[in-house]
C-alpha positions in Angstrom: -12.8 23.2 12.4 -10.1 23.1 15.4 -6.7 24.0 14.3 -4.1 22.2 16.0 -0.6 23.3 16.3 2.3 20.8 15.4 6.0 21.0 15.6 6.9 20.3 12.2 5.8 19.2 8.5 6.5 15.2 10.0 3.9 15.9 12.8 1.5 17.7 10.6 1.6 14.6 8.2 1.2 12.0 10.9 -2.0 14.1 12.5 -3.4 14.4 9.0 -2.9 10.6 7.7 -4.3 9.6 11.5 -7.4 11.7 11.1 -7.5 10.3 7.5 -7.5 6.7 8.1 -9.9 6.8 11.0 -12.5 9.0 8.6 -12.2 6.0 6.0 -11.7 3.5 8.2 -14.8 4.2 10.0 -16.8 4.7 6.9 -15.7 1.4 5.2 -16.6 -0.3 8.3 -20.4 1.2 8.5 -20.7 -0.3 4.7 -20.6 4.0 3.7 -19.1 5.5 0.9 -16.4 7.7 1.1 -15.3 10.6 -0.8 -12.5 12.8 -0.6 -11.1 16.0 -1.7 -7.4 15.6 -2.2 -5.0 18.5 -2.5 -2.3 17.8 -4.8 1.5 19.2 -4.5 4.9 18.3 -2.7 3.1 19.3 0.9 0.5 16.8 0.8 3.3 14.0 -0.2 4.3 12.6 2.7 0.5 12.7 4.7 -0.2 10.5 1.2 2.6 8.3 2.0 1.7 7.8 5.7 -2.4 7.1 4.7 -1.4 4.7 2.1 1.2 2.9 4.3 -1.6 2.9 7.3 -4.3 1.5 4.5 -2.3 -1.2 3.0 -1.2 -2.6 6.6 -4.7 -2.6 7.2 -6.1 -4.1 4.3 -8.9 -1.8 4.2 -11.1 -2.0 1.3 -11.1 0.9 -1.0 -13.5 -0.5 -3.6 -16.2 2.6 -2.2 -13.6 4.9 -2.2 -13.4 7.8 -4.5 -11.4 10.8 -4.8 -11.4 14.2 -5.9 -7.9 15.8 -6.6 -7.7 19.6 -6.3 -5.0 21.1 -8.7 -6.4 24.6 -9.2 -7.0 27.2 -7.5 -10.3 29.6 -7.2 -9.6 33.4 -7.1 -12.3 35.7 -5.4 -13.9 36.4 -8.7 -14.8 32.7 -9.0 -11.9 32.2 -11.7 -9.1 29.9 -11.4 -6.0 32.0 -10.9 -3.0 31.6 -13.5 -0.5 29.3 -12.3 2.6 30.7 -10.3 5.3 28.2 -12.1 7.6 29.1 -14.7 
């Protein structure tokens, strides 16, 4: 993996919905497929609002689509650590 530095949570959703789209894009157009791992939580809102905006305009078809939404997390004894909201 490459990171790549961005100038704010705007450009970090735009990079991330791009990258996205093409990934599905490219799969749904090879006739693949696709599955994703979706984080879940206010950051990932607007890179979710972008993709879906970028899909729709596209009419891409998400009938081989399927998604995995991540909501916990693992803590280095393999157990999922207590949640940090009130």
């Amino acid at each position: 993996m490459r990171w790549v530095p961005v100038r704010d949570y705007e450009a970090m959703s735009r990079l991330a919905a791009d990258r996205l789209f093409d990934v599905i894009w490219n799969r749904v157009e090879a006739g693949a497929d696709v599955s994703l791992g979706l984080a879940t939580g206010r950051t990932m809102v607007r890179l979710y609002e972008l993709l879906a905006g970028r899909l729709n305009q596209a009419a891409v078809d998400l009938s081989r689509l399927v998604t995995f939404n991540l909501d916990e997390y693992v803590g280095p004894d393999g157990g999922v650590w207590p949640s940090t909201t009130p």
